[in-house]
Residue frames as a rotation matrix with the C-alpha (Angstrom) as fourth column:
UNK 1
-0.664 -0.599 -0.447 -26.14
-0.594 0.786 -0.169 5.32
0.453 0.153 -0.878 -6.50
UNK 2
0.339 0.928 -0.154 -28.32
-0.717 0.361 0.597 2.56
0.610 -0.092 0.787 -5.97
UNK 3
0.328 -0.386 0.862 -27.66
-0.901 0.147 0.408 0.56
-0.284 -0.911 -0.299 -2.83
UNK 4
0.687 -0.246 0.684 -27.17
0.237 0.965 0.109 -2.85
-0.687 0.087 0.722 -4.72
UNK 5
0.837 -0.429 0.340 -25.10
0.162 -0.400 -0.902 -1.15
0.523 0.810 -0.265 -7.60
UNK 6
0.281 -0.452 0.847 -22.87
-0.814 -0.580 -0.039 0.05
0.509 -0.678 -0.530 -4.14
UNK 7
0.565 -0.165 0.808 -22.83
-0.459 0.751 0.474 -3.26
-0.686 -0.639 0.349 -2.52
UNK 8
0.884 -0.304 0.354 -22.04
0.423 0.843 -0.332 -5.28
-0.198 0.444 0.874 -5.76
UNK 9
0.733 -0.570 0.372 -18.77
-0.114 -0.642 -0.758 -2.69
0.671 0.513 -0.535 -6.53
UNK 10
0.485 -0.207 0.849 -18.06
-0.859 0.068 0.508 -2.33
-0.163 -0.976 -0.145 -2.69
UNK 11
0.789 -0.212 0.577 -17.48
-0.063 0.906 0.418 -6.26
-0.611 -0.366 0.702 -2.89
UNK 12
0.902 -0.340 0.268 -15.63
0.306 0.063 -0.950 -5.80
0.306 0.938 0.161 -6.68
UNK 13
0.439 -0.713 0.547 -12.98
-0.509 -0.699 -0.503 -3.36
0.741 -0.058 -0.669 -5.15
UNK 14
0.579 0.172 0.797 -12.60
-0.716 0.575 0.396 -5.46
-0.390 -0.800 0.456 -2.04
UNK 15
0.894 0.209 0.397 -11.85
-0.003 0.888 -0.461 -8.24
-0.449 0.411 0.794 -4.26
UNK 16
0.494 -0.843 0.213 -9.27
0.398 0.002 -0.918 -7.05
0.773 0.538 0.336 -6.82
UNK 17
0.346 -0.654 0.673 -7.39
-0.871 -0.490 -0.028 -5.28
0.348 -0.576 -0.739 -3.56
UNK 18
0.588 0.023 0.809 -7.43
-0.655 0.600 0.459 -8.83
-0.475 -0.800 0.368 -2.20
UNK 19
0.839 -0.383 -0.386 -5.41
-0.225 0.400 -0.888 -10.11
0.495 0.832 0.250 -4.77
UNK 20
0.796 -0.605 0.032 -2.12
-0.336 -0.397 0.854 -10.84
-0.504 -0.690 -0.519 -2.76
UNK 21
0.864 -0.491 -0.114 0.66
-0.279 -0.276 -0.920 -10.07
0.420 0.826 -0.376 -5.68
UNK 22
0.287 -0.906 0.311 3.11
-0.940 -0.328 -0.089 -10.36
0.183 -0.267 -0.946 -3.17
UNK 23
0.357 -0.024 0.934 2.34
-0.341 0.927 0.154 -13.79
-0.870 -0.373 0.323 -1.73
UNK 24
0.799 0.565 0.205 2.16
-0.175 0.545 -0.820 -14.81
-0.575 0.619 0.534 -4.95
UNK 25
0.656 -0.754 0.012 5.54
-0.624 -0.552 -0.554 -13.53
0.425 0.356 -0.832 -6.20
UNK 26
-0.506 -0.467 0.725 7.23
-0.556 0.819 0.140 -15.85
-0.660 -0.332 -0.674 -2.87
UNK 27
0.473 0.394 0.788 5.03
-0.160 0.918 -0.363 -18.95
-0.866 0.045 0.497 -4.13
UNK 28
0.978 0.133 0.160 5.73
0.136 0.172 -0.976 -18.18
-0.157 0.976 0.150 -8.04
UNK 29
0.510 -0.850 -0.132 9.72
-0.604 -0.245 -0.758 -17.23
0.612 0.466 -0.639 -7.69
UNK 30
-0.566 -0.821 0.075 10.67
-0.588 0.339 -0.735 -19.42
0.577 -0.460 -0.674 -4.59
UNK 31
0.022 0.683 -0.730 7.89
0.222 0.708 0.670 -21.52
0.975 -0.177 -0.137 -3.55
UNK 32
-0.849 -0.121 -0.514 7.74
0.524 -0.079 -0.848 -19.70
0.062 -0.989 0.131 -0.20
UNK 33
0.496 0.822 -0.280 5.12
0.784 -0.286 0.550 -18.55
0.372 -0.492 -0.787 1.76
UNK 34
-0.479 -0.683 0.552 6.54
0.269 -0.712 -0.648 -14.89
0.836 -0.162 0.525 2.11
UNK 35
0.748 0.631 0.206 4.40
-0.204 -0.076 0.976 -14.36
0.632 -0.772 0.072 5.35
UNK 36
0.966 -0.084 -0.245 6.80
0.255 0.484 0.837 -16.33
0.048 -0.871 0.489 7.01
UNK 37
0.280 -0.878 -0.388 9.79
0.957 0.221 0.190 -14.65
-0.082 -0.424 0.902 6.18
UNK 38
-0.449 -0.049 0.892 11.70
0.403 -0.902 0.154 -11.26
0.797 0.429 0.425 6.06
UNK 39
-0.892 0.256 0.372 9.79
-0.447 -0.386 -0.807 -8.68
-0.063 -0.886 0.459 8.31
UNK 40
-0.707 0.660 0.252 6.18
0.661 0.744 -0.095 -11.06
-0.250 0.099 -0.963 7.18
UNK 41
-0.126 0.825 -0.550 4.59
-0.158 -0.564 -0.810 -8.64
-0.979 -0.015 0.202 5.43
UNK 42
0.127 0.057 0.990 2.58
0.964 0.226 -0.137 -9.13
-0.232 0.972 -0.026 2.04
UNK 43
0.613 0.139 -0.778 3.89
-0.264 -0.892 -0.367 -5.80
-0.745 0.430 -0.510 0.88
UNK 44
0.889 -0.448 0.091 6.82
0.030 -0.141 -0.989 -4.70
0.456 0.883 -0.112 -2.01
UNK 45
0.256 -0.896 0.363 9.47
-0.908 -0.351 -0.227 -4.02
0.331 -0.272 -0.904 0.72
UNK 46
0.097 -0.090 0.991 9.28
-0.410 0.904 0.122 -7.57
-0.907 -0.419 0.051 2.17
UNK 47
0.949 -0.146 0.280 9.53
0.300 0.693 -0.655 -9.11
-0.098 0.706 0.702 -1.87
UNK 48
0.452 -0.882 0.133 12.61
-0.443 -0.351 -0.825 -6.73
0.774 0.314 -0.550 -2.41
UNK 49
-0.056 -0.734 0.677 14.37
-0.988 0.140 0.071 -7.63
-0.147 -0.664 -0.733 0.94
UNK 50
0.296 0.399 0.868 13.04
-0.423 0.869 -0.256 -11.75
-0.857 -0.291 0.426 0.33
UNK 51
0.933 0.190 0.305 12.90
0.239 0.305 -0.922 -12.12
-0.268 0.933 0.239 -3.64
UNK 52
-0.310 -0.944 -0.113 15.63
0.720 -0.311 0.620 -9.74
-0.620 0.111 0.777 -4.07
UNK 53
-0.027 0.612 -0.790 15.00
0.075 -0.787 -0.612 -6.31
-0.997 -0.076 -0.025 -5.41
UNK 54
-0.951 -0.205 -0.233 14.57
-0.172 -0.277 0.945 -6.74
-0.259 0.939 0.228 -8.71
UNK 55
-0.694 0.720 -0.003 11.46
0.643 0.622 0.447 -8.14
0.324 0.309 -0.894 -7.99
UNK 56
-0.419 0.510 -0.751 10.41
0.499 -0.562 -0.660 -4.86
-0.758 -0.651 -0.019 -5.60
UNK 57
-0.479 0.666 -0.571 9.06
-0.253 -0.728 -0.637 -2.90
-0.840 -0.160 0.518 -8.30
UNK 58
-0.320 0.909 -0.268 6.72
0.037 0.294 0.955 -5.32
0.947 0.296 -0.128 -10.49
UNK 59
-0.577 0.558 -0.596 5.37
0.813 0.459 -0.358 -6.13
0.074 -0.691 -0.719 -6.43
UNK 60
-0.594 0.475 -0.650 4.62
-0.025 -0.818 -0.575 -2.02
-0.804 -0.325 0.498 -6.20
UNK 61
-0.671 0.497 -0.550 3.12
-0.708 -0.649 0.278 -1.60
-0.219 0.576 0.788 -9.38
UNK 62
-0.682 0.574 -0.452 0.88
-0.041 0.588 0.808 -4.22
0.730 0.570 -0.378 -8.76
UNK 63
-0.582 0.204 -0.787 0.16
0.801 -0.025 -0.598 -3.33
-0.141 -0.979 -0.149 -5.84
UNK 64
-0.623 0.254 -0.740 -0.56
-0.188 -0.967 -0.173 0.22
-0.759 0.031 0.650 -6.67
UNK 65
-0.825 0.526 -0.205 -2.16
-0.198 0.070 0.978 -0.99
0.529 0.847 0.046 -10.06
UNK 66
-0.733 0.587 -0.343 -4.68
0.665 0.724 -0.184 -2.50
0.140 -0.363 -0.921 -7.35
UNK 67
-0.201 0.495 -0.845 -6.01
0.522 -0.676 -0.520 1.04
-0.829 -0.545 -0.122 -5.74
UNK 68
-0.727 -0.018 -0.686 -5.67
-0.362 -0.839 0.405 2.67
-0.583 0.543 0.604 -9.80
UNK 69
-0.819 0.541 -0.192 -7.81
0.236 0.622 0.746 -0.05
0.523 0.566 -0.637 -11.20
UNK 70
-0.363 0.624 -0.692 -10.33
0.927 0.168 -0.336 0.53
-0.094 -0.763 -0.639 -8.18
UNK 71
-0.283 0.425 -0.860 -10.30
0.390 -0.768 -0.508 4.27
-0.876 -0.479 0.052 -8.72
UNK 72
-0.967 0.100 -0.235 -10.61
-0.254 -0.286 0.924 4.30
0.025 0.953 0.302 -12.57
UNK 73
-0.526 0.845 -0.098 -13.97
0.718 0.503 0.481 1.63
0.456 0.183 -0.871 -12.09
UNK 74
-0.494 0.304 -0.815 -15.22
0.682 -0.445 -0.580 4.38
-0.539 -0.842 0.013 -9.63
UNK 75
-0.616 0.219 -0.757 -14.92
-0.230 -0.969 -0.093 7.06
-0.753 0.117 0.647 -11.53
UNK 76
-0.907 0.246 -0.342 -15.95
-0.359 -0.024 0.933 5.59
0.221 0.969 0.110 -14.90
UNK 77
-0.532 0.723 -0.441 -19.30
0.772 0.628 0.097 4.03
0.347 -0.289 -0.892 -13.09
UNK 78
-0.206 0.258 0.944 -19.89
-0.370 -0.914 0.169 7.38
0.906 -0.314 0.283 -11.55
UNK 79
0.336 0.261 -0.905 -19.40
0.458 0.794 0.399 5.96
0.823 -0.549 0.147 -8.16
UNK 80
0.949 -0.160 0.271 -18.35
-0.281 -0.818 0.502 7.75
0.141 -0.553 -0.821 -5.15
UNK 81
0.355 -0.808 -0.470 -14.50
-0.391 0.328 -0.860 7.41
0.849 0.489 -0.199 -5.00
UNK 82
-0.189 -0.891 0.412 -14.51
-0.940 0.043 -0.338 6.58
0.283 -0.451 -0.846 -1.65
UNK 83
0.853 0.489 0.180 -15.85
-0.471 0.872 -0.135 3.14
-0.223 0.031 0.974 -2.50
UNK 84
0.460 -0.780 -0.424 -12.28
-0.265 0.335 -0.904 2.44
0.848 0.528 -0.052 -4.38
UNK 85
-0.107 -0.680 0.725 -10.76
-0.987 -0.018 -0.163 2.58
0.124 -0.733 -0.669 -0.61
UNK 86
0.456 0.221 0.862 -12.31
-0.577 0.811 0.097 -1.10
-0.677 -0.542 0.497 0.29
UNK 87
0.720 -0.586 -0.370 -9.13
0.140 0.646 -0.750 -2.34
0.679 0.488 0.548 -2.26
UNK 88
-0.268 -0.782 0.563 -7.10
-0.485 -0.395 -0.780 -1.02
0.832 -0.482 -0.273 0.40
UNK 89
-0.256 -0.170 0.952 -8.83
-0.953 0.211 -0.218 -3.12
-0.164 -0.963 -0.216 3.05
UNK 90
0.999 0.011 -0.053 -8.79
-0.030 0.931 -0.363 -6.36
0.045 0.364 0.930 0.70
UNK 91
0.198 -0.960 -0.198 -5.03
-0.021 0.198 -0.980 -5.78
0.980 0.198 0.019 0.20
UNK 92
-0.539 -0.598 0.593 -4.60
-0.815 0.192 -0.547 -5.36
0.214 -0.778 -0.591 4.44
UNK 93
-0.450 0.340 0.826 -7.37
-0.500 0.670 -0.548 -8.05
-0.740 -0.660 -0.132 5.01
UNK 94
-0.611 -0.295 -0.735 -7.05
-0.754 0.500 0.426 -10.43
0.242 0.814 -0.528 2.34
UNK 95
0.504 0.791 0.347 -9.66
-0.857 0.507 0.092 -12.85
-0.103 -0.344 0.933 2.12
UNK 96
0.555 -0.157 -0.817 -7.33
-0.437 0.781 -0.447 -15.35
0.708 0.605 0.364 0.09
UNK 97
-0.673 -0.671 -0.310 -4.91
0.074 0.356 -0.932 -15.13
0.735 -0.650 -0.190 3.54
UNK 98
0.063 0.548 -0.834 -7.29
0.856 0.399 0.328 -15.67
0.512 -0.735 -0.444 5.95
UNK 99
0.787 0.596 0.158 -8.14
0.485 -0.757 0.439 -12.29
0.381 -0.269 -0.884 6.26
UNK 100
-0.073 -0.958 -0.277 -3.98
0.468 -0.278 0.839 -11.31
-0.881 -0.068 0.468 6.75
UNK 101
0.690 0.176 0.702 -2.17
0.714 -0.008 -0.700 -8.70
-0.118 0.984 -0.131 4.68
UNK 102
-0.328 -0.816 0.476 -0.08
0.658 -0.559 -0.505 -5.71
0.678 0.148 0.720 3.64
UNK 103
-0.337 0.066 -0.939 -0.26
0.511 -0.825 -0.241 -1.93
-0.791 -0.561 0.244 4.94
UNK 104
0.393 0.489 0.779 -2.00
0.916 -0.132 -0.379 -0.85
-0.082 0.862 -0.499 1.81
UNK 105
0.078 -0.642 -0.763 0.68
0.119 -0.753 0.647 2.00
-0.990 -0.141 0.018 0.67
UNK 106
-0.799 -0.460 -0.386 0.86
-0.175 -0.437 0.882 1.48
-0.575 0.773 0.269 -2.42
UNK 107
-0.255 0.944 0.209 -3.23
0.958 0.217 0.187 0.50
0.131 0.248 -0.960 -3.01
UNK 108
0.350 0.462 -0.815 -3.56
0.535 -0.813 -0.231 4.00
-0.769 -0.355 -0.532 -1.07
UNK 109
-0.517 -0.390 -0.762 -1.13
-0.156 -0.832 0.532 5.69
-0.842 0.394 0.369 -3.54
UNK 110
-0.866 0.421 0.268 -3.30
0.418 0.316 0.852 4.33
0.274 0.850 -0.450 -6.77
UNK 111
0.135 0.990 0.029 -6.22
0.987 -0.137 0.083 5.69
0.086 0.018 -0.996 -5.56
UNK 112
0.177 -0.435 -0.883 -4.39
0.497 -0.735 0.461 8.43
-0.850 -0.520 0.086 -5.14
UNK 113
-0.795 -0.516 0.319 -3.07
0.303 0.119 0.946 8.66
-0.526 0.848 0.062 -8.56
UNK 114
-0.308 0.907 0.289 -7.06
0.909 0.191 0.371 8.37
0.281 0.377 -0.883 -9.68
UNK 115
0.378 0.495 -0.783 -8.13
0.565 -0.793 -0.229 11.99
-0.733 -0.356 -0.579 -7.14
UNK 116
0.967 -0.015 -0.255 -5.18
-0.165 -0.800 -0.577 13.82
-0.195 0.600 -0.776 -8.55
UNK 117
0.801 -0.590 -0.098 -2.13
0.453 0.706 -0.544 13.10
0.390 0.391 0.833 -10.66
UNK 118
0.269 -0.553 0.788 -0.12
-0.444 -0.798 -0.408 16.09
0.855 -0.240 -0.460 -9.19
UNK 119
0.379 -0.309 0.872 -0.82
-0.924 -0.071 0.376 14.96
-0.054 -0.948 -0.312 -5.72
UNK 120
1.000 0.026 0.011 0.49
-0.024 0.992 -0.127 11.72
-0.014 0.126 0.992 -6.41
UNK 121
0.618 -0.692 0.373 3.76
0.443 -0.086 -0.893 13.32
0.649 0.717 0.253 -7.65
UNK 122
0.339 -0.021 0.941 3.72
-0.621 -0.756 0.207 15.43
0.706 -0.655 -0.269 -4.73
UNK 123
0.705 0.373 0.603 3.22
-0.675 0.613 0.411 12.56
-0.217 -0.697 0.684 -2.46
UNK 124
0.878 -0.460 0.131 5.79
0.469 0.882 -0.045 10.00
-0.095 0.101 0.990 -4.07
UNK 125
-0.095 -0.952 0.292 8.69
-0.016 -0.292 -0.956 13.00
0.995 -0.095 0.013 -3.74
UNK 126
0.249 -0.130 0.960 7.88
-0.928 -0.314 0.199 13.15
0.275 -0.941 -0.199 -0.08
UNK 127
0.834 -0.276 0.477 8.54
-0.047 0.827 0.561 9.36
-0.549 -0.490 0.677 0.33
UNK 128
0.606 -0.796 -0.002 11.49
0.755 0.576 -0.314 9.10
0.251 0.188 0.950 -1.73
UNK 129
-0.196 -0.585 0.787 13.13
-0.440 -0.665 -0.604 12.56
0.876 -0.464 -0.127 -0.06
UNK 130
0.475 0.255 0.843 12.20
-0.880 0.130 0.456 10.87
0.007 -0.958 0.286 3.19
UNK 131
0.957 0.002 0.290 13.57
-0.083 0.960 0.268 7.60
-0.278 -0.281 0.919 2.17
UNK 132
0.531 -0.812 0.243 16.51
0.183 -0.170 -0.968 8.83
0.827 0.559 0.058 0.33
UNK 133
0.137 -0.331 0.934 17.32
-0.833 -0.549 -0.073 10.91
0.537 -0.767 -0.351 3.95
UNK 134
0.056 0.114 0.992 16.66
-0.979 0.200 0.032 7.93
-0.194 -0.973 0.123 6.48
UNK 135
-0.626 -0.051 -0.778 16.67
-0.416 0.866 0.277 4.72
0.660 0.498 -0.563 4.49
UNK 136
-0.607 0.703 0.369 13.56
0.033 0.487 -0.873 3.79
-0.794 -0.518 -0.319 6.84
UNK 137
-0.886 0.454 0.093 10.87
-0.081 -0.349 0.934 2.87
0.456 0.820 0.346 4.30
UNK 138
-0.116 0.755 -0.646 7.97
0.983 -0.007 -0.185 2.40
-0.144 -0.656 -0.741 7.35
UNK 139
-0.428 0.006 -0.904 8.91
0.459 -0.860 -0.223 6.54
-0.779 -0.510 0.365 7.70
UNK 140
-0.808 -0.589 0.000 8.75
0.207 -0.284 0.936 6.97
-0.552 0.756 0.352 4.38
UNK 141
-0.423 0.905 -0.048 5.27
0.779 0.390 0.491 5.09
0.463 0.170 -0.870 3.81
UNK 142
-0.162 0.648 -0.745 3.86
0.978 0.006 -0.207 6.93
-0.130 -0.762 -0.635 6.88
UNK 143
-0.625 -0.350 -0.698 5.21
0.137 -0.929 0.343 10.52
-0.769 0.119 0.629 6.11
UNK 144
-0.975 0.222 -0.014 4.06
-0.058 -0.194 0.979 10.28
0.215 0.956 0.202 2.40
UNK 145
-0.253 0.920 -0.300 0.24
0.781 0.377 0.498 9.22
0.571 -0.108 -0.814 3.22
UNK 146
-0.251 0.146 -0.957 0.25
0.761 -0.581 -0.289 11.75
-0.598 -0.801 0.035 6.44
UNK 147
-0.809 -0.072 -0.584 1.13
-0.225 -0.879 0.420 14.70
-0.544 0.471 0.695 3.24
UNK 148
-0.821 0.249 0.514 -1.39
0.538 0.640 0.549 13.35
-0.192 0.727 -0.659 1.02
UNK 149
0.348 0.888 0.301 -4.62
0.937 -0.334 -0.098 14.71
0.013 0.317 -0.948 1.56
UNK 150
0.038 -0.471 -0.881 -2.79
0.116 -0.874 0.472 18.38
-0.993 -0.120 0.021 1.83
UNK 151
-0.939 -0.315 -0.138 -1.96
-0.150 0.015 0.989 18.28
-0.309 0.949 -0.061 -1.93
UNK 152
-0.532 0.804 0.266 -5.45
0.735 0.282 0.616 16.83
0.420 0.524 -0.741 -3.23
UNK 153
0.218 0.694 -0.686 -6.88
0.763 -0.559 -0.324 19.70
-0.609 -0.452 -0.652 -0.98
UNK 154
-0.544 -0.458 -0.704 -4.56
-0.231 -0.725 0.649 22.49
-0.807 0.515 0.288 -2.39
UNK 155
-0.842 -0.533 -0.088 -4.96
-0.129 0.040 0.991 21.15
-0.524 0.845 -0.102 -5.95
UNK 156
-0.693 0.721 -0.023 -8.70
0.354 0.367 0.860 20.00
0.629 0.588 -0.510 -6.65
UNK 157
-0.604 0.419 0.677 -10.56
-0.781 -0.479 -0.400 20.98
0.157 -0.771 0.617 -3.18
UNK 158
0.013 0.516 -0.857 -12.01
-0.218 0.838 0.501 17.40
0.976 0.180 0.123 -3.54
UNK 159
-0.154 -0.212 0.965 -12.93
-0.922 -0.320 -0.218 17.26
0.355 -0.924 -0.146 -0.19
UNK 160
0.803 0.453 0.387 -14.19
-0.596 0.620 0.510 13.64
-0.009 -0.640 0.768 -0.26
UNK 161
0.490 -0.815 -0.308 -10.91
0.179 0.440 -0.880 12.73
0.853 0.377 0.362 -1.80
UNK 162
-0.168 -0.534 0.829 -9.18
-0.591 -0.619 -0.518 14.94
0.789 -0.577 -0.211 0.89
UNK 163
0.297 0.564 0.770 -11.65
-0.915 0.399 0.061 12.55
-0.273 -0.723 0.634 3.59
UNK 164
0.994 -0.038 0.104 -10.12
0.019 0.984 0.178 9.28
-0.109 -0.175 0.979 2.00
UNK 165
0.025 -0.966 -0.258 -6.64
0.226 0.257 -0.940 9.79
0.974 -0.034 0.225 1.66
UNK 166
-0.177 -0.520 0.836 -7.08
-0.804 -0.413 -0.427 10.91
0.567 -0.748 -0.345 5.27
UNK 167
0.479 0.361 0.800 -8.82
-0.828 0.488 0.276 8.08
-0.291 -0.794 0.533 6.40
UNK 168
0.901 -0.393 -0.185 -6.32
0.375 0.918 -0.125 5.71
0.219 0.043 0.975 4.69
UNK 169
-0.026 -0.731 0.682 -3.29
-0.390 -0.621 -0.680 7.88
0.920 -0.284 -0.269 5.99
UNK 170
-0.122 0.053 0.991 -4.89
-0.983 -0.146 -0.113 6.92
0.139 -0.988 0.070 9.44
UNK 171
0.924 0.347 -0.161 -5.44
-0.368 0.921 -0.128 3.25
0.104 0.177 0.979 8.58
UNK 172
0.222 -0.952 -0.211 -1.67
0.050 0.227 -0.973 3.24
0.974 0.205 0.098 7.24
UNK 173
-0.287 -0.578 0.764 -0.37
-0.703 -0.415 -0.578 4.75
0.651 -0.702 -0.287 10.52
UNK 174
0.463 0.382 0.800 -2.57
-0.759 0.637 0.135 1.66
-0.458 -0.669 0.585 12.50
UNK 175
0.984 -0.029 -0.178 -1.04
-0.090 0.780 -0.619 -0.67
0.157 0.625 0.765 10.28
UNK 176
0.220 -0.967 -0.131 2.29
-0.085 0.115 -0.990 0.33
0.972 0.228 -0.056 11.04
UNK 177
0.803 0.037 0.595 1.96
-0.474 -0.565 0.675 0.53
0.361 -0.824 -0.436 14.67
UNK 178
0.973 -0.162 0.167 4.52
0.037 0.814 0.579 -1.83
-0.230 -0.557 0.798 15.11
UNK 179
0.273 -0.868 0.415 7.10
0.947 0.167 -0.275 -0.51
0.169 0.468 0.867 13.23
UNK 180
0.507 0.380 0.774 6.16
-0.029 -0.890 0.456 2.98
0.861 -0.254 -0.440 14.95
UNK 181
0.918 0.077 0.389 7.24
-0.393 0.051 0.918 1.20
0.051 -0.996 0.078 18.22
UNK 182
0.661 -0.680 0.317 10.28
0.709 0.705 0.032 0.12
-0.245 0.204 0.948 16.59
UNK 183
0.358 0.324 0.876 10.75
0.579 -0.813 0.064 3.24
0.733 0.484 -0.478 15.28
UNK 184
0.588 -0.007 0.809 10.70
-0.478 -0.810 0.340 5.01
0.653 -0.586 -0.480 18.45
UNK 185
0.493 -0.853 0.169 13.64
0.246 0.323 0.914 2.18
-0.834 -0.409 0.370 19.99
UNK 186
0.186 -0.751 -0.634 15.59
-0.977 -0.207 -0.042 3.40
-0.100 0.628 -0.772 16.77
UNK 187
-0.062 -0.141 0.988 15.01
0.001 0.990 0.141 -0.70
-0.998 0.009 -0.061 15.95
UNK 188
0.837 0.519 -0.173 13.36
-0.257 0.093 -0.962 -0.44
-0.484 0.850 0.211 12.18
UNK 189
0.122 -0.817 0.563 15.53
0.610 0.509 0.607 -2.02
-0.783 0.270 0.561 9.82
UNK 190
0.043 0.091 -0.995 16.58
-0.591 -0.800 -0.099 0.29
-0.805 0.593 0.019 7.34
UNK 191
0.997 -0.074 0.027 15.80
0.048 0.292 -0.955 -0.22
0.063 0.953 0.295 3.06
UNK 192
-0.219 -0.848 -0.482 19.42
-0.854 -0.072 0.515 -0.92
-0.472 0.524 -0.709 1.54
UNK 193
0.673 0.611 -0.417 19.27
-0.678 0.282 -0.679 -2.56
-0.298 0.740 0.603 -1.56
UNK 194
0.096 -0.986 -0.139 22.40
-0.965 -0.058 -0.255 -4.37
0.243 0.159 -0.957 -1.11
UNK 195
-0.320 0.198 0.926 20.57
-0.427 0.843 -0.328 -7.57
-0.846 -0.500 -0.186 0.47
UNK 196
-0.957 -0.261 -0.124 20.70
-0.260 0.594 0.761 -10.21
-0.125 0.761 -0.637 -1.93
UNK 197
-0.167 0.985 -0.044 17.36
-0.982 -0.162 0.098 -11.38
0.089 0.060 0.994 -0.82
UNK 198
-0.772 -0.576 0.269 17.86
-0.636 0.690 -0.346 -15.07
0.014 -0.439 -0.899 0.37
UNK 199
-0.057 0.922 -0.382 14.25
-0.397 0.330 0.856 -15.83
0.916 0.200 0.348 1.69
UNK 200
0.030 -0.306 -0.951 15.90
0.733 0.654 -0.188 -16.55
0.680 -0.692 0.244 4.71
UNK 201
-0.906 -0.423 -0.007 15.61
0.268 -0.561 -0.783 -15.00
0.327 -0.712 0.622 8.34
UNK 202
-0.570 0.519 -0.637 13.85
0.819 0.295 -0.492 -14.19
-0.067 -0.802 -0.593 11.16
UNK 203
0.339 0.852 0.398 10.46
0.816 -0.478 0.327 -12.34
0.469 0.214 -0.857 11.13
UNK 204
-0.765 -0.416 -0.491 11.05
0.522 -0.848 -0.094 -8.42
-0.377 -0.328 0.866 11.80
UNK 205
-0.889 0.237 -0.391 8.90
-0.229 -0.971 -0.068 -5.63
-0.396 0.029 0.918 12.22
């Protein structure tokens, strides 16, 4: 890989991660700035609890479409794949929000999707048996990512794969630290899909 060929991708992946689908979702379905409400995150659980959940899963799969789009250009470029991660730090540090953003969970699972489709499968029953059990979707996020590179090891031996889902496993787990510390007061609001989604209420978590 030639170092400008690396830089000009690097910036590509970066870019389409920075997209912020969610924001965009508050602006385009309720003219809100979703930052400012809900728990303020630009993620899918903050559009479902804000928008109302019908809107939660176009927000994942555009989200996630971010980290599969990143790891298809990788592969098909013959790039290393762990160039695809820097869509995962455009989606938490969003240039378009002044360098604000999600917890890149579902960017991490799309690149994920790209190592190996198994682990992916693997990985999205451990968050929804974890979320199904606890209705915490922070635990859910964190748990799933933690298993990740386990599966892509088992299944392909792709060790650099194995080296970026850990190092976005460990990114995720900084990203949540706040809901970690909730968490451990037994604060975290739990997922229930029963909230209308208002747009209304006081930052959380």
């Amino acid at each position: 890989m030639k170092p400008l060929e690396g830089l000009l991708a690097g910036a590509l992946f970066y870019l389409l991660g920075a997209i912020p689908f969610s924001y965009l979702l508050g602006r385009i379905v309720k003219g809100i700035d979703i930052r400012e409400h809900g728990s303020g995150n630009v993620g899918a659980t903050n559009v479902g609890r804000v928008l109302g959940w019908r809107y939660y899963p176009l927000a994942l799969a555009l989200d996630l479409g971010k980290g599969l789009a990143a790891g298809l250009l990788a592969r098909h470029w013959g790039l290393p794949i762990w160039l695809a991660g820097l869509a995962v730090l455009g989606h938490d540090w969003s240039i378009f929000l002044g360098f604000t953003g999600g917890k890149g969970v579902s960017t991490s699972l799309g690149i994920l999707a790209v190592l190996s489709w198994p682990a992916f499968l693997g990985t999205i029953a451990v968050w929804g048996l974890v979320l199904g059990t606890t209705r915490l979707a922070s635990l859910a996020s964190l748990c799933a990512l933690a298993f990740s590179p386990l599966p892509v090891f088992l299944l392909s031996r792709d060790l650099e794969g194995v080296a970026l889902m850990g190092a976005l496993a460990l990114l995720s787990i900084w990203r949540h630290r706040r809901n970690i510390a909730q968490l451990s007061r037994g604060q975290e609001e739990r997922f229930s899909r029963s909230r209308s989604g208002s747009g209304s209420g006081e930052k959380r978590g």
